[in-house]
Every structure is written in C-alpha cells, then in structure tokens.
Gaussian input, Z-matrix of N, CA and C with variables (Angstrom, degrees):
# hf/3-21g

backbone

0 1
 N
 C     1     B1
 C     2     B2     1     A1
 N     3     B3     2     A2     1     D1
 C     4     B4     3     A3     2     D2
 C     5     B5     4     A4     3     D3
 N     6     B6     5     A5     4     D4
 C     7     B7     6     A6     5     D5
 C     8     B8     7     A7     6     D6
 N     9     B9     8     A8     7     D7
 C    10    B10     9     A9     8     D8
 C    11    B11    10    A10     9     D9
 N    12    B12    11    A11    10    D10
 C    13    B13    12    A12    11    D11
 C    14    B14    13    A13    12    D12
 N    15    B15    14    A14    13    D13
 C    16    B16    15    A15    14    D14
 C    17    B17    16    A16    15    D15
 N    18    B18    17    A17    16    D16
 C    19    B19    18    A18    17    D17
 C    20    B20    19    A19    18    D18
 N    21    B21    20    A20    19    D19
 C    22    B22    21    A21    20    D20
 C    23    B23    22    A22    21    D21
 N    24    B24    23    A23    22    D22
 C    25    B25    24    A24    23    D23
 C    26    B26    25    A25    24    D24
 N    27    B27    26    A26    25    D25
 C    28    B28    27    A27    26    D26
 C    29    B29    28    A28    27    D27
 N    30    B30    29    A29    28    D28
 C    31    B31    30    A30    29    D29
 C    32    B32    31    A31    30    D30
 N    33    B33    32    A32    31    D31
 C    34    B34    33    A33    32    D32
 C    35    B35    34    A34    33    D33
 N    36    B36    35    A35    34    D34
 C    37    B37    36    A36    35    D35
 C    38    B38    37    A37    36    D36
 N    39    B39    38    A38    37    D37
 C    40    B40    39    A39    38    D38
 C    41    B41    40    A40    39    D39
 N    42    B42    41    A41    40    D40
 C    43    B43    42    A42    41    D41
 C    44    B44    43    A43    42    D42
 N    45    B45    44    A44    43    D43
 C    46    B46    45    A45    44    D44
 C    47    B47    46    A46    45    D45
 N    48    B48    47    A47    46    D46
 C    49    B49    48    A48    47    D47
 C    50    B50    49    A49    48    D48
 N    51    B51    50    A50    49    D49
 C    52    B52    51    A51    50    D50
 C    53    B53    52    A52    51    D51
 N    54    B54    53    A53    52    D52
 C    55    B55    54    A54    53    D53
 C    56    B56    55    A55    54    D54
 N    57    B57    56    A56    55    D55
 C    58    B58    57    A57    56    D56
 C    59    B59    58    A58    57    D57
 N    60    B60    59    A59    58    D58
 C    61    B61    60    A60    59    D59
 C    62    B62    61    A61    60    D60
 N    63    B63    62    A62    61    D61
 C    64    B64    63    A63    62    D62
 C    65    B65    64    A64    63    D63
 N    66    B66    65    A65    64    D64
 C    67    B67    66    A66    65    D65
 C    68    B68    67    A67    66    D66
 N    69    B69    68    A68    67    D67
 C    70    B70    69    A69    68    D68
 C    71    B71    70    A70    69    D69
 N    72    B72    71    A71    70    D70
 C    73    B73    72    A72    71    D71
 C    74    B74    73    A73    72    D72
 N    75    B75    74    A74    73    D73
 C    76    B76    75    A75    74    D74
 C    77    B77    76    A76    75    D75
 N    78    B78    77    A77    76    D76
 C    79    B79    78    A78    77    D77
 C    80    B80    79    A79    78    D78
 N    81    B81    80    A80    79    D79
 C    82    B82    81    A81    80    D80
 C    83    B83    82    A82    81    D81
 N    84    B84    83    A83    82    D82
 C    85    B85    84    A84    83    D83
 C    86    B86    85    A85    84    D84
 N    87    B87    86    A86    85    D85
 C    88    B88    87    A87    86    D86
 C    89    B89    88    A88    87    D87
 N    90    B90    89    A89    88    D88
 C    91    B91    90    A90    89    D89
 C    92    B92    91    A91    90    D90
 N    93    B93    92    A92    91    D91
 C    94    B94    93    A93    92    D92
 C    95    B95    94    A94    93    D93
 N    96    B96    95    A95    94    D94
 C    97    B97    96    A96    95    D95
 C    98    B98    97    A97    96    D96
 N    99    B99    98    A98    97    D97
 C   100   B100    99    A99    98    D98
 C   101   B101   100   A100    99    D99
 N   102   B102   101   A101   100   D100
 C   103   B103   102   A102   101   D101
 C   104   B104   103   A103   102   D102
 N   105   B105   104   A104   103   D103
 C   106   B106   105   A105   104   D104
 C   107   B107   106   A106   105   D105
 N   108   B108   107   A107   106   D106
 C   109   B109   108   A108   107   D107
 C   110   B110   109   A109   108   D108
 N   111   B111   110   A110   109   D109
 C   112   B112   111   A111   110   D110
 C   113   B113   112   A112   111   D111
 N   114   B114   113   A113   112   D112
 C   115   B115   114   A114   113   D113
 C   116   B116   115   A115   114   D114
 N   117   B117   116   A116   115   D115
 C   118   B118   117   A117   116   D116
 C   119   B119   118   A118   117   D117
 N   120   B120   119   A119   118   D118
 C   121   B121   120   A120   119   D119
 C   122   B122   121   A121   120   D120
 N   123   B123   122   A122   121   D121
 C   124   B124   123   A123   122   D122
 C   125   B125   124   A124   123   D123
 N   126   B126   125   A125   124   D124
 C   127   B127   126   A126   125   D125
 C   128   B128   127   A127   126   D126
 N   129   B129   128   A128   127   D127
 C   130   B130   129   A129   128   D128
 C   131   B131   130   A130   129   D129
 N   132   B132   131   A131   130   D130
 C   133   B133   132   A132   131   D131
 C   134   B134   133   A133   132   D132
 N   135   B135   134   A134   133   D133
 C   136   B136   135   A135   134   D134
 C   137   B137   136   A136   135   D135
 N   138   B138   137   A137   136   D136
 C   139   B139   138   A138   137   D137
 C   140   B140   139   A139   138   D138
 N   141   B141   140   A140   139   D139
 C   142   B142   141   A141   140   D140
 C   143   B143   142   A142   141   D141
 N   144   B144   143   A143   142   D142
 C   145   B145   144   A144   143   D143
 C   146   B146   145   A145   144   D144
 N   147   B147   146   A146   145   D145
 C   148   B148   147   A147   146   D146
 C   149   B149   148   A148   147   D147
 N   150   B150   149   A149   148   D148
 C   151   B151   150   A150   149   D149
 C   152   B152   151   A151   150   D150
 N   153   B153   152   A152   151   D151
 C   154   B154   153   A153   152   D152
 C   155   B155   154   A154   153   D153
 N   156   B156   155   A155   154   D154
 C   157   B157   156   A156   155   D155
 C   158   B158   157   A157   156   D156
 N   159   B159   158   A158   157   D157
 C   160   B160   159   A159   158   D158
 C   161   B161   160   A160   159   D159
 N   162   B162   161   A161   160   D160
 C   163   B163   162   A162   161   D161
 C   164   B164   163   A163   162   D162
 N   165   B165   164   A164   163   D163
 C   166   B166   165   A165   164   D164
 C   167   B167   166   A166   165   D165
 N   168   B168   167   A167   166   D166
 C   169   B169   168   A168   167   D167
 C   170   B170   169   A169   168   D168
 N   171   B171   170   A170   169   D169
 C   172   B172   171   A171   170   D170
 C   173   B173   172   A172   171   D171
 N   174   B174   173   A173   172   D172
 C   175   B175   174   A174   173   D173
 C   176   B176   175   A175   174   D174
 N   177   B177   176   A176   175   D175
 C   178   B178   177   A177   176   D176
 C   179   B179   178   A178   177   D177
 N   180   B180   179   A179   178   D178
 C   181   B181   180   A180   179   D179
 C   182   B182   181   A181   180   D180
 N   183   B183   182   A182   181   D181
 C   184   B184   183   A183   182   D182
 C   185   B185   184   A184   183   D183
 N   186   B186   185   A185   184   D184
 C   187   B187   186   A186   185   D185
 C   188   B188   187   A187   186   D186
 N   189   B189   188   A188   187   D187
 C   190   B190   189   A189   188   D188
 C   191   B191   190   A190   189   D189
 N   192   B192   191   A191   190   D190
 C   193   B193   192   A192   191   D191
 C   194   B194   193   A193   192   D192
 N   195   B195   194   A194   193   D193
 C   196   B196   195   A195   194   D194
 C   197   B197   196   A196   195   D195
 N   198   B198   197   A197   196   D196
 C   199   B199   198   A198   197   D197
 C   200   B200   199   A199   198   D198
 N   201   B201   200   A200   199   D199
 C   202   B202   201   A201   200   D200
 C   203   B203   202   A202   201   D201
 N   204   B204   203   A203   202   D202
 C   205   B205   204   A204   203   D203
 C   206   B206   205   A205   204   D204
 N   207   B207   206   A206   205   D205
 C   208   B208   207   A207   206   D206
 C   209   B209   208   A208   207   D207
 N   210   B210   209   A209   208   D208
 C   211   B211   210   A210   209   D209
 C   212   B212   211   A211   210   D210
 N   213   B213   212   A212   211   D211
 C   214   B214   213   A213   212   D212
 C   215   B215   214   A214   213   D213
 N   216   B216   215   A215   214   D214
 C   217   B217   216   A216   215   D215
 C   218   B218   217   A217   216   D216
 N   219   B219   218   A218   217   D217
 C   220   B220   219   A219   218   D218
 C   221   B221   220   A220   219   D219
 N   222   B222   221   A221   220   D220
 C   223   B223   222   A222   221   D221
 C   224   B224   223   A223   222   D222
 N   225   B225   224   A224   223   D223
 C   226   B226   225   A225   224   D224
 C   227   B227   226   A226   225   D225
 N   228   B228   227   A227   226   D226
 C   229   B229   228   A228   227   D227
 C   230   B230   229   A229   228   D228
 N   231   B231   230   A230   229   D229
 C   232   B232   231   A231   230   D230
 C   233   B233   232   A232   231   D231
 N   234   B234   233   A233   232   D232
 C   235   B235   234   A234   233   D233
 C   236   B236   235   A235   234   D234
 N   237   B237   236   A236   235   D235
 C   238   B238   237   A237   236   D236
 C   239   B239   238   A238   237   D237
 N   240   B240   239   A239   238   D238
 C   241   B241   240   A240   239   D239
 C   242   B242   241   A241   240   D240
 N   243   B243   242   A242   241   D241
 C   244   B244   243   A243   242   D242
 C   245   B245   244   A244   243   D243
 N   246   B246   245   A245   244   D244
 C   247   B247   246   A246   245   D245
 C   248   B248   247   A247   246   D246
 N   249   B249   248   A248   247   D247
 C   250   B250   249   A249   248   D248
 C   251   B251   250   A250   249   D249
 N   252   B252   251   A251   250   D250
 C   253   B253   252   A252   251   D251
 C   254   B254   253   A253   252   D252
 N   255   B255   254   A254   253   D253
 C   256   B256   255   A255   254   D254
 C   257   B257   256   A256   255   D255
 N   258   B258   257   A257   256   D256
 C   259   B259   258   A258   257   D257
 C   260   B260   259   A259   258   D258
 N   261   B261   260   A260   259   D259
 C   262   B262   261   A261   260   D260
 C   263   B263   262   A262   261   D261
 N   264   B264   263   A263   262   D262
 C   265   B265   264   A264   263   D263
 C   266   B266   265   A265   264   D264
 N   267   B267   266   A266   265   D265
 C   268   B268   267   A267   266   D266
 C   269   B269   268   A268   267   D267
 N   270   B270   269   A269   268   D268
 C   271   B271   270   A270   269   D269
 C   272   B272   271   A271   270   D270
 N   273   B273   272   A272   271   D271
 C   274   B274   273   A273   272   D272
 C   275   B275   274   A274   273   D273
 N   276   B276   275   A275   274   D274
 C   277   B277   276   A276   275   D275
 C   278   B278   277   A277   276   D276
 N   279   B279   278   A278   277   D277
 C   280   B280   279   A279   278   D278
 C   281   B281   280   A280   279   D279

   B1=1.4423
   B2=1.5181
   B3=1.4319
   B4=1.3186
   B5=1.6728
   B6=1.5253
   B7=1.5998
   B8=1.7972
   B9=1.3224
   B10=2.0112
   B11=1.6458
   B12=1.2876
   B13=1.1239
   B14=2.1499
   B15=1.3510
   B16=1.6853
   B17=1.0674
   B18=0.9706
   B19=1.0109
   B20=1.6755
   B21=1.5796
   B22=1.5685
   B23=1.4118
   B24=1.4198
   B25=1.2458
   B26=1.6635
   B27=1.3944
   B28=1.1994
   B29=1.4260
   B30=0.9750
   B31=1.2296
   B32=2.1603
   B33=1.9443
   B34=1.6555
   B35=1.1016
   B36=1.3495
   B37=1.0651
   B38=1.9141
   B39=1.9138
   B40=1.3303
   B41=1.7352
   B42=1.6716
   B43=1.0398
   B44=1.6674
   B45=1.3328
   B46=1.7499
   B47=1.2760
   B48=1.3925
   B49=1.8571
   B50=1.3396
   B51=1.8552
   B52=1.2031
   B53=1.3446
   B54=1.5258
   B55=1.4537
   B56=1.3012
   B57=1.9971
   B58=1.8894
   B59=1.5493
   B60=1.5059
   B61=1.5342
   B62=1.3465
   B63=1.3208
   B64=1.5231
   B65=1.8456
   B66=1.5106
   B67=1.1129
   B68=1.2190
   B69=0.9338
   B70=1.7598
   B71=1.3953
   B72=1.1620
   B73=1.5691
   B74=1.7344
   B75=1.2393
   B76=1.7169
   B77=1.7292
   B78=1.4919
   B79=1.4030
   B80=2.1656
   B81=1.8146
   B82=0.9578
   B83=1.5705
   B84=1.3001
   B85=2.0626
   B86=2.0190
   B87=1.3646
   B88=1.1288
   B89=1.5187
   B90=1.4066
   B91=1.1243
   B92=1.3130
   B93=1.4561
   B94=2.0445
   B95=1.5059
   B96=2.0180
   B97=1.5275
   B98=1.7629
   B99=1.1655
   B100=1.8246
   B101=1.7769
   B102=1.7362
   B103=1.5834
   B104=1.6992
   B105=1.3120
   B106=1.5379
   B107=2.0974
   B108=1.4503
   B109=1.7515
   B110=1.5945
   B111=1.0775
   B112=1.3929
   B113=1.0467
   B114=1.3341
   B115=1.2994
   B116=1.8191
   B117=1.3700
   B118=1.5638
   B119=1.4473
   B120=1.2091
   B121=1.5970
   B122=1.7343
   B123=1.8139
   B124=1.7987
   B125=2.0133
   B126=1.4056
   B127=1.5057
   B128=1.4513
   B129=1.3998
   B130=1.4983
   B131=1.5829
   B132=1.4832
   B133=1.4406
   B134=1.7863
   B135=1.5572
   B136=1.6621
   B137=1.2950
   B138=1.5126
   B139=1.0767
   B140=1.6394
   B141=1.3232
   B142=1.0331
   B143=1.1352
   B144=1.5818
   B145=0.9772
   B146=1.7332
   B147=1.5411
   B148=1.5753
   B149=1.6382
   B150=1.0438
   B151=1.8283
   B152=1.5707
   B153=1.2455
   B154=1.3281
   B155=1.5205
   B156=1.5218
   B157=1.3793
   B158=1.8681
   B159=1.2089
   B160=1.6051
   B161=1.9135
   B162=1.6487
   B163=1.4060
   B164=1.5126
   B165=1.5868
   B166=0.8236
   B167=1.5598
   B168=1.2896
   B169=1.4339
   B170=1.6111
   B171=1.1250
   B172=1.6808
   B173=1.2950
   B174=1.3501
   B175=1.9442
   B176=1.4876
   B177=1.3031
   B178=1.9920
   B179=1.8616
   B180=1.6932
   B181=1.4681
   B182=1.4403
   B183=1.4087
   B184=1.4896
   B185=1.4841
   B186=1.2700
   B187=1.7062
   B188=1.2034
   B189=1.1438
   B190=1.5458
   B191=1.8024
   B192=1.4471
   B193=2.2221
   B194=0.8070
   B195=1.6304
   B196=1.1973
   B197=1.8851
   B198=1.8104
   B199=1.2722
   B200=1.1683
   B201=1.4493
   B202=1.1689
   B203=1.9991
   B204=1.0370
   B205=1.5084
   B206=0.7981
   B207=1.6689
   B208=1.0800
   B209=1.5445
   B210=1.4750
   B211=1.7713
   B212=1.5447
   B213=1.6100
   B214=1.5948
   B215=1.7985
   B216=0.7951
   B217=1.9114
   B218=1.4432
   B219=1.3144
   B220=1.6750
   B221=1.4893
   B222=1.2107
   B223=1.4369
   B224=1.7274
   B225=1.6269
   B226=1.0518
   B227=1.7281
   B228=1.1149
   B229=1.9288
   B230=1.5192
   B231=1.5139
   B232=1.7973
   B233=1.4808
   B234=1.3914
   B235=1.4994
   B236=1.4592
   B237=1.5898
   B238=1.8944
   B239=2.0893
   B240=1.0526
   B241=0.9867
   B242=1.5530
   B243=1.3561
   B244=1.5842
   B245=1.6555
   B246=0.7070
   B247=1.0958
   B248=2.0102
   B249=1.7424
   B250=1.0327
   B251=2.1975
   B252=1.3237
   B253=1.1862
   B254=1.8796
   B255=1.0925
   B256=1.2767
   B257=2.0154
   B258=1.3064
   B259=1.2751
   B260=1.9436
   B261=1.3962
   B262=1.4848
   B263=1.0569
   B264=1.4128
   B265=1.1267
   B266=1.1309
   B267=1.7254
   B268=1.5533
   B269=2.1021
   B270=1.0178
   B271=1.8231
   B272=1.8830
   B273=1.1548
   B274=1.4782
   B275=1.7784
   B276=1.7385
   B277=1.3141
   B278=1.3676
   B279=1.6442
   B280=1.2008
   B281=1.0875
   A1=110.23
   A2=124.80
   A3=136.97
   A4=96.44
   A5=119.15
   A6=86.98
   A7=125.45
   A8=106.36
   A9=110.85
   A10=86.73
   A11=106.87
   A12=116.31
   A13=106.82
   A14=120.28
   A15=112.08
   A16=117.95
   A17=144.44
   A18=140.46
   A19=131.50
   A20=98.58
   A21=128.20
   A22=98.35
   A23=130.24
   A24=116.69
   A25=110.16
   A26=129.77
   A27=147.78
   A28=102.14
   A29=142.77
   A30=164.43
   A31=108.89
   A32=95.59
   A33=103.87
   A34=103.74
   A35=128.16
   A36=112.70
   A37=110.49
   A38=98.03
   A39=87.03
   A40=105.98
   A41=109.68
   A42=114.95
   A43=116.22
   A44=118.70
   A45=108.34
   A46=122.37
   A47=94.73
   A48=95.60
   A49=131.82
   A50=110.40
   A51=105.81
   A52=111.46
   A53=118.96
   A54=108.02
   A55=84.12
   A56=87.91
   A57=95.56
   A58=107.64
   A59=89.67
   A60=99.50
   A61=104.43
   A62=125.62
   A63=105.52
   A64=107.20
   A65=122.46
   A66=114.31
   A67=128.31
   A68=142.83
   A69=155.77
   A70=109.11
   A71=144.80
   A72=126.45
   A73=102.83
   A74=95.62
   A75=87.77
   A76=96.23
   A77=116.71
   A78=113.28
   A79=93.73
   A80=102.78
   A81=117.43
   A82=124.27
   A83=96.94
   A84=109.22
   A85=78.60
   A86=97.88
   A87=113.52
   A88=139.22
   A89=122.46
   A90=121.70
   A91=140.82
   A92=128.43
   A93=111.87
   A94=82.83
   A95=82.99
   A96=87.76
   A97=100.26
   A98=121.24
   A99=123.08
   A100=103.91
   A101=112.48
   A102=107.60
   A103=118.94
   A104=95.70
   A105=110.24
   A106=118.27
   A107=96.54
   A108=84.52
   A109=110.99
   A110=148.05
   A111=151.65
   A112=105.35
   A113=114.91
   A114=129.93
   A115=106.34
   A116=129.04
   A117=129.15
   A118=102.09
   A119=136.24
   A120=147.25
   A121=110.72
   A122=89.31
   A123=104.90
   A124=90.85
   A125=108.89
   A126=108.37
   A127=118.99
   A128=99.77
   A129=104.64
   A130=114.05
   A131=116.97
   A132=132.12
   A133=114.73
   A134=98.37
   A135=97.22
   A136=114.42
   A137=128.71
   A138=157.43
   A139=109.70
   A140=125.66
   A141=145.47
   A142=145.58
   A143=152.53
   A144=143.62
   A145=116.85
   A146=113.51
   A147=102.46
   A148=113.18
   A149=96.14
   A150=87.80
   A151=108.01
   A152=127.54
   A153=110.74
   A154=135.45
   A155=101.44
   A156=126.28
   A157=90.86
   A158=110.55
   A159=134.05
   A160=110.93
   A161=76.85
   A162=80.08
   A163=114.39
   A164=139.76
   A165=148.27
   A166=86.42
   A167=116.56
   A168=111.78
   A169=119.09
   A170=108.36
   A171=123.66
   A172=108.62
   A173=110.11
   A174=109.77
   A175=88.83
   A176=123.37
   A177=115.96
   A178=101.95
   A179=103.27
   A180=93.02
   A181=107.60
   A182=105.86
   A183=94.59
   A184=125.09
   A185=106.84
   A186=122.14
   A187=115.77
   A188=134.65
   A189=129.48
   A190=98.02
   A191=99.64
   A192=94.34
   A193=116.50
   A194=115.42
   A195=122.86
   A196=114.67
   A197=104.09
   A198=90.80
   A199=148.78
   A200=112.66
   A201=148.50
   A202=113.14
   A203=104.24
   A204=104.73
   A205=132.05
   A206=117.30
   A207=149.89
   A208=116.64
   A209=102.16
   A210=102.52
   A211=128.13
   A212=114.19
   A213=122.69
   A214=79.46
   A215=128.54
   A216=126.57
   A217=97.51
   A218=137.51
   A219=126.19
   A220=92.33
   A221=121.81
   A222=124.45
   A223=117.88
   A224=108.40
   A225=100.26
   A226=119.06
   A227=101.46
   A228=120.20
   A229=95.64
   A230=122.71
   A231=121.64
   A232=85.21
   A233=123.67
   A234=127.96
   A235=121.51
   A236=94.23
   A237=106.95
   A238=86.80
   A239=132.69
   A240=130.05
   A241=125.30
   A242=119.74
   A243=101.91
   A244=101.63
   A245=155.06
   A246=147.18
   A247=99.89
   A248=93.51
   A249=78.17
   A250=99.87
   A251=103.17
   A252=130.31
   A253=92.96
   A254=120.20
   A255=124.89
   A256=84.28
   A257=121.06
   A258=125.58
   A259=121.41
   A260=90.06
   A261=95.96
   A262=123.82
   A263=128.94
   A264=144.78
   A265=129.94
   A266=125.43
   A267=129.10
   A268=88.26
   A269=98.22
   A270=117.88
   A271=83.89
   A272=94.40
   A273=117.18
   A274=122.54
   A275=114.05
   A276=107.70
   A277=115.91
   A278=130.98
   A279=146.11
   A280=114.22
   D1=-50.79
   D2=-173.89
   D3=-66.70
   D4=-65.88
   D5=-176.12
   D6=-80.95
   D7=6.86
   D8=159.50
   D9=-56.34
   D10=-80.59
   D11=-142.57
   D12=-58.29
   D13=-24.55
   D14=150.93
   D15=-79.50
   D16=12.76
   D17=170.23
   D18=-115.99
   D19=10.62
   D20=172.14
   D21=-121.77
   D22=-32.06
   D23=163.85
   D24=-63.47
   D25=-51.00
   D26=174.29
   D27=-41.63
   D28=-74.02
   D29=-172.05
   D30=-43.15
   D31=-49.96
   D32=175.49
   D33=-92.92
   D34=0.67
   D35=-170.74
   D36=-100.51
   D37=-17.57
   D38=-178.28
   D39=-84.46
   D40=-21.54
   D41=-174.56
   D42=-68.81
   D43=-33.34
   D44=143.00
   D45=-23.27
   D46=-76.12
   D47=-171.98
   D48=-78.04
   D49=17.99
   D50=161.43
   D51=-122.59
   D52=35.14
   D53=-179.47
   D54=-80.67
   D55=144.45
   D56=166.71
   D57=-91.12
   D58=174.24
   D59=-176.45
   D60=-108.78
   D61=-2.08
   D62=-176.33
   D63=-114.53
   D64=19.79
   D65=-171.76
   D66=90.32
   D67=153.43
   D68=179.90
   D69=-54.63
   D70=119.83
   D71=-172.89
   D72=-131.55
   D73=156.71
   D74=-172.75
   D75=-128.02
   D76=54.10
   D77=-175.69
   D78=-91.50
   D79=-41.03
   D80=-170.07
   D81=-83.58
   D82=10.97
   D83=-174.28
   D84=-79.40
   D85=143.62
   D86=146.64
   D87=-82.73
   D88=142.12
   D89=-175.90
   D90=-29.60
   D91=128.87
   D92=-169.44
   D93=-133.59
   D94=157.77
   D95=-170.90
   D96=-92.74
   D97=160.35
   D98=-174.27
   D99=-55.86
   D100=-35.96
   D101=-179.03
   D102=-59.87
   D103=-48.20
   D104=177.01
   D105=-60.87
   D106=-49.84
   D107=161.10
   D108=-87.59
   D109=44.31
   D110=109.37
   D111=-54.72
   D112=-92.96
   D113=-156.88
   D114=-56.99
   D115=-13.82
   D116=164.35
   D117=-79.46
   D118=-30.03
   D119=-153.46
   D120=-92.99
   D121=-21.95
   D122=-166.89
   D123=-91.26
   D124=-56.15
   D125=172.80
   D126=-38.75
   D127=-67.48
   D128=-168.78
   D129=-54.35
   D130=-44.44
   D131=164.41
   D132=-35.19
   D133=-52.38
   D134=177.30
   D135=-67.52
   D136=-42.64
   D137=-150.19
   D138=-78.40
   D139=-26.29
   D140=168.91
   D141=-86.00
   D142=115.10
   D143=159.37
   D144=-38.44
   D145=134.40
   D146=171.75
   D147=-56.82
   D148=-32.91
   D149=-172.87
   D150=-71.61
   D151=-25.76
   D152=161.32
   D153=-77.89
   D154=-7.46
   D155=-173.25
   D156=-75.78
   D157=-33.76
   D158=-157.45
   D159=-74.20
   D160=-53.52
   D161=-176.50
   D162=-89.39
   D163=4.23
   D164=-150.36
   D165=-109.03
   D166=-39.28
   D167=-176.29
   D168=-84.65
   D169=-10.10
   D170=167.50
   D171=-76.84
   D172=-41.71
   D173=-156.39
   D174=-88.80
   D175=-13.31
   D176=-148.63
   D177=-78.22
   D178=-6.36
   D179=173.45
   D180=-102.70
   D181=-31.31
   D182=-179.26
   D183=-66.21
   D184=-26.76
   D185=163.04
   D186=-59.05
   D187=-21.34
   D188=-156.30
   D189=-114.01
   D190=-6.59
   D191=163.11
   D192=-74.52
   D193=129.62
   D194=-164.65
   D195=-52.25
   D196=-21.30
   D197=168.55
   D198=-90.47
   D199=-12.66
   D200=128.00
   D201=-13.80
   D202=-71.06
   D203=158.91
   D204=-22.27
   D205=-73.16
   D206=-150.58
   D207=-91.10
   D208=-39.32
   D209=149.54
   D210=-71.25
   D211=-28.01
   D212=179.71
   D213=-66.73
   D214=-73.77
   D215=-152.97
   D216=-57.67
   D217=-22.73
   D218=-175.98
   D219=-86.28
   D220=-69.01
   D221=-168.96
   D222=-68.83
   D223=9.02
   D224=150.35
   D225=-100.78
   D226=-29.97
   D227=-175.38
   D228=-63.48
   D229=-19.89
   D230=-148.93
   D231=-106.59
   D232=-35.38
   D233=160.22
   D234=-35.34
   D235=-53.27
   D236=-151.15
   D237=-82.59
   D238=-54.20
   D239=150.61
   D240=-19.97
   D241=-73.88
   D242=170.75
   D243=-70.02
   D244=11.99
   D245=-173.48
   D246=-87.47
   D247=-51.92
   D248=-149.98
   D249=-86.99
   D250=-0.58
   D251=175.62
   D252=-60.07
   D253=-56.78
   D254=-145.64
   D255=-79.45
   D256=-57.37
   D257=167.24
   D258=-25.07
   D259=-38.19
   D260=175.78
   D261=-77.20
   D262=-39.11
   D263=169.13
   D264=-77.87
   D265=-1.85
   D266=-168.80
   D267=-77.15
   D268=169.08
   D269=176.23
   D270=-125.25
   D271=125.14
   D272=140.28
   D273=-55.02
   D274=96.77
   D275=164.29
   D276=-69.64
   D277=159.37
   D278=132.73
   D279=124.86

C-alpha cells in the first residue's frame, strides 16, 4: 500500500514538473507514411461515435494552448498525487 501509494505521488509529482510551457508542438513527430494515417483515420472513423468525432474537432484548438497544456499536466500530476495521498491513508475494513 505504502509504496502504490509513493509511487502515485512520484508519478504526479514528476508529471507537474514536466508540464511544458510552450504547448504541444509537432516540429519533433517523426515522419508517417500517407497509407498508414489512412488506414489510422479509417479505424478511428469506424470506431467512433460522430459526436465524438465532433467534439474532438472543437476542443482540438483549445487543447493545443500552450496553457491549456500546462494546466491538463498540473491537474493531472495534482490528481496522481492525491491519488496516491488518499491510498495512504485508506484503513483496510474487515
């Protein structure tokens, strides 16, 4: 229980300190060939409800500000932290 629970603090805590500050950037994605994002574009397409297809294309700018980022990566690290805070502290019933 004690090392779950450092190791979810460990875990939000590194993810704090690597939210970036300048946003998601796609200078450093490596190269894809045009068949392969088809054929990822054809899955995900089946795979999906339109309305998530919908809203994914609404939210995909607001996600991509750099501050936007940078709060998703704290308030996820601030998660994994109580998370693993809350782990430490549960009592075993029975």
């Amino acid at each position: 229980k004690w090392l779950g629970a450092a190791y979810l603090v460990w875990m939000g805590w590194g993810l704090l300190r690597s939210a970036p500050s300048q946003g998601l950037g796609t200078q450093d994605a490596p190269g894809v060939a045009a068949g392969a994002v088809f054929r990822h574009a054809a899955i995900v397409t089946a795979l999906n409800a339109l309305a998530y297809a919908l809203a994914a294309d609404r939210l995909r700018r607001v996600i991509a500000r750099p501050s936007v980022v940078t709060l998703l990566s704290r308030a996820g690290g601030a998660a994994l932290i109580g998370m693993g805070v809350l782990t430490a502290t549960l009592r075993r019933t029975a």
